[in-house]
N, C-alpha and C positions, 0 to 999 in steps of 0.2 A: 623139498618134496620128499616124501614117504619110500623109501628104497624097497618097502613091501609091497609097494601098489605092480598089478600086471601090465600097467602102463608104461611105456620106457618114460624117460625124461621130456625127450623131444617133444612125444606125441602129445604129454600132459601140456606142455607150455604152448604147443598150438591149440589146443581147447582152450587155455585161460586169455589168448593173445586174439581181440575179435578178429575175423577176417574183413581185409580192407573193401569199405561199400561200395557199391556197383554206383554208377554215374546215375542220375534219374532222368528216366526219360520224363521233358516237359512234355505236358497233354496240350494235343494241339484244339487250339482257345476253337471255341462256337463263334459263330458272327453271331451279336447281339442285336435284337428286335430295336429299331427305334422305337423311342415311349410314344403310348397314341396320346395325339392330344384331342381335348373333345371341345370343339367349336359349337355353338348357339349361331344361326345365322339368324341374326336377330331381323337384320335390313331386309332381308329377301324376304320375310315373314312379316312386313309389317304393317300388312292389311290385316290382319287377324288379330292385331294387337290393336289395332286403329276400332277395329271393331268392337272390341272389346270395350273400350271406354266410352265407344259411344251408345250399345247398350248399359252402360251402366248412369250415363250421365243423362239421357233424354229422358227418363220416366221423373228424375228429378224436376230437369227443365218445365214440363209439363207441369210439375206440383206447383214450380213457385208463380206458375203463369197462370192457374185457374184455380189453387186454394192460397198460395201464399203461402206467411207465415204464422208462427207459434210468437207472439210479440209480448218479450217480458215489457216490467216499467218502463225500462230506460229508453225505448220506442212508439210503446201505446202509449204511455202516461196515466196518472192514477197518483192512488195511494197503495203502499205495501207495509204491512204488520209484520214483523217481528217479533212473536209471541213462544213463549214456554207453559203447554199445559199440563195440568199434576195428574190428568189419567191420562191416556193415548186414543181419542177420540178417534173416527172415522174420517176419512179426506169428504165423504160425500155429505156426512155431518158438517164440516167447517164449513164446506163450499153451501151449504142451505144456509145456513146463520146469516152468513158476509150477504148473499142474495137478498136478503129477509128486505134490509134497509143499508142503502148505498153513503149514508151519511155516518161522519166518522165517528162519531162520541157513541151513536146508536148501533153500529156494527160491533162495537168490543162487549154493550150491553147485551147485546144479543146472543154474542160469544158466551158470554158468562152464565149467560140463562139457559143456552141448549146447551153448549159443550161444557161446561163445568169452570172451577177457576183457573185461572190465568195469567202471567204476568209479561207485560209486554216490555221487549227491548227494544225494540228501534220502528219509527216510523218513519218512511220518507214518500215524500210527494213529489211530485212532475209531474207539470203541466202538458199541456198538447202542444206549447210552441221550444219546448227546449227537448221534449221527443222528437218532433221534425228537426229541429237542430242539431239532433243526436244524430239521426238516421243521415241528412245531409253530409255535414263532418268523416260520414263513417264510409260514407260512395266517396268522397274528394279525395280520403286516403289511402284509397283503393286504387285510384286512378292516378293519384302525382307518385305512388310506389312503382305504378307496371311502368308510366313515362319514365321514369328515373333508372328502372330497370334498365328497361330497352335501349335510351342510350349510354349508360354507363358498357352495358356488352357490347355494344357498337364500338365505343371507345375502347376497350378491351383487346377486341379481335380484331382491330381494325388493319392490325400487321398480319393476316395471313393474306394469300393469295386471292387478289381482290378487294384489298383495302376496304376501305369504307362500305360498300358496295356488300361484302361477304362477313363484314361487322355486323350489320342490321341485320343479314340474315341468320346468324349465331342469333343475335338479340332479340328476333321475333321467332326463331323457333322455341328458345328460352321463355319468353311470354305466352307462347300460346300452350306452352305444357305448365305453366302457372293460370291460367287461367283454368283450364282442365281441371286440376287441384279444386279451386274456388267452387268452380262450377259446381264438383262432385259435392263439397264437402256441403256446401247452401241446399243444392238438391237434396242429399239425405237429411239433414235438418229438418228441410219445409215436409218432408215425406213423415217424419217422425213426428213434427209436430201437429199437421194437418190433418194427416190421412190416418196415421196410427192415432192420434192424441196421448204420446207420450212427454209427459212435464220434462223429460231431459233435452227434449227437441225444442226448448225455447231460445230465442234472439236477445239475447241481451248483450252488454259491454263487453263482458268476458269472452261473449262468440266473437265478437270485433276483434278482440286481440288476438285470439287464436287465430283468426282468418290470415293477421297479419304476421303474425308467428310463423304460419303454413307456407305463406310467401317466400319468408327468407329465406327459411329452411329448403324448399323446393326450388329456387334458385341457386341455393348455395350448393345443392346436390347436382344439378346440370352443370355448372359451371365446372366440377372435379371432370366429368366427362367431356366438357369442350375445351378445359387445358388439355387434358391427352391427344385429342383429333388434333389441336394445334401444332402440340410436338413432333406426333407420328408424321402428320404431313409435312414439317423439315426431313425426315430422317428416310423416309417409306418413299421412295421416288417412283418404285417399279409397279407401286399398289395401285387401285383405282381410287377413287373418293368413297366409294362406298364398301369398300373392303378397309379402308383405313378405320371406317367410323364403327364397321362392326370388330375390328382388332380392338380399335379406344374402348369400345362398350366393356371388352370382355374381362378390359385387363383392370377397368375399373368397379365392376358392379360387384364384386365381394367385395372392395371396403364399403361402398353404398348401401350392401345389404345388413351388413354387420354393425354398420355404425347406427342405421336404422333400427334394427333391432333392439340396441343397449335403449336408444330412449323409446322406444316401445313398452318393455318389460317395467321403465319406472312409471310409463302412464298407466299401464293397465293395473297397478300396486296404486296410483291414484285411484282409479276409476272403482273399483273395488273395497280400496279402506278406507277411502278418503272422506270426506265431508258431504251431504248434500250437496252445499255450492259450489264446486268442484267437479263434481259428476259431470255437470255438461262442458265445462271447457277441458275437462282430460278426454273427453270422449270426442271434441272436436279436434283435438289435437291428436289423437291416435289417428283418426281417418287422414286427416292431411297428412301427416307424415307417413303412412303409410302410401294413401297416392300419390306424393309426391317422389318417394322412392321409385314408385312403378312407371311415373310419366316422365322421371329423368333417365329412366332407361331404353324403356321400351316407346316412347312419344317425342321427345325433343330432340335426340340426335335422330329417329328415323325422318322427322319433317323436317330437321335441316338434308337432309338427302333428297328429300321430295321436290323442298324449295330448289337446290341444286338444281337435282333434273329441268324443273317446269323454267328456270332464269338461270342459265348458264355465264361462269365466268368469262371474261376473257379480258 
């Protein structure tokens, strides 16, 4: 240190030496808010949801009971052309030509004289006994999927409380929110092709598959939510049955919603870029799977609650 400086020695080496830190007082802690959590009572609300689907499903019902349906080949039967024209005629154009004369050699003649040239790819015929065969085939498959449903979830749930008894009931509230599905998905069809007269509302093979497509898919979505109500009911002793089923809803309808959505997004990339032929089975299959997402939340565990109530275990 500097023998010049006005500071003594001491003083300076207490400036350089810090002084020793005060102890810190801890801040005394807040009590922390519990997180809110935010409940959907889905069960207590579930006339408004009931409601819901059955405005949306009875204007259908109505259609296919007093117009029916839009019936491609594979159920009226006929003959279907195949053709590539070198201009791009009018639909109201082709559809006069084919009207002109119902006989085949003389219809593509007729083609070529009003709409221009032509060149045909594929023709196929069906008769009116293997359309009825079609349309039969396509109810029986309909009917041995929902039996097969109904008891394989019978067999499924048959270990919760109530064995067998509370099997069939998982197994027919599962069926009846599949039917829901059907219902909706037929009703907007016949409405599209009936009542609007839009050519994508037609019945053919590929609506069949979708229909049964809708199915699986819509069971396979209840069923995520009737494993949960199964578990919760071992574990949840203090809950009621119907606080159990709107806990199972809540803790399963984001993966149901999310998972629904990924194949949303690639049918609507169908419906959009896709092909003519295609247009109507992606657009059958966007509605099913969208109402099947809705009916495996909001319709099949609320009427397995309903059935509960109205036929109690014991």
């Amino acid at each position: 240190m500097s023998e010049l400086s006005d500071v003594a020695p001491a003083e300076q080496a207490a400036d350089i030496v810090p002084p020793p830190e005060k102890p810190r007082e801890t801040p005394t802690e807040l009590p922390r808010p519990e997180p809110r959590v935010r409940r959907l009572n889905i069960i207590g609300r579930r006339n408004i949801f009931f409601l819901i689907s059955l405005l949306i499903i009875i204007p259908g019902i109505a259609s296919m009971a007093f117009k029916g349906f839009l019936l491609g080949i594979d159920f009226a039967g006929g003959t279907e052309f195949t053709v590539n024209f070198a201009n791009q005629p009018a639909v109201a154009s082709v559809e006069s030509a084919v009207a002109a004369d119902p006989l085949k050699a003389l219809v593509e003649d007729n083609l070529t004289k009003r709409v221009g040239a032509m060149t045909v790819q594929q023709v196929i015929e069906v008769g009116g006994t293997i359309a009825r065969e079609t349309i039969e085939f396509a109810l029986l498959a309909l009917v041995l999927a929902s039996a097969a449903i109904l008891f394989l979830l019978a067999i499924r749930f048959r270990n919760v409380p109530g064995g067998w008894r509370a099997g069939f009931q998982f197994g027919g509230s599962a069926l009846a929110a599949l039917l829901h599905d059907v219902f909706l998905l037929t009703g907007l069809f016949s409405i599209m092709g009936k009542v609007l007269g839009l050519r994508i509302g037609e019945i053919d093979s590929l609506f069949v598959t979708a229909v049964l497509t809708v199915v699986g898919f819509s069971v396979h979505d209840t069923i995520v939510v009737f494993d949960r109500i199964r578990e919760n009911l071992r574990v949840s002793q203090r809950l009621s049955f119907e606080q159990v089923v709107n806990l199972s809803i809540m803790q399963t309808a984001a993966r149901s919603i999310i998972t629904s959505f990924t194949v949303v997004l690639v049918l609507t990339a169908i419906l959009i870029a896709g092909g003519t032929t295609l247009k109507g089975f992606a657009l059958a299959l966007l509605i099913g799977i969208v109402s099947g997402t809705y009916s495996s939340i909001f319709n099949a565990s609320p009427l397995l609650v309903v059935w509960r109530r109205w036929q109690p275990l014991r």
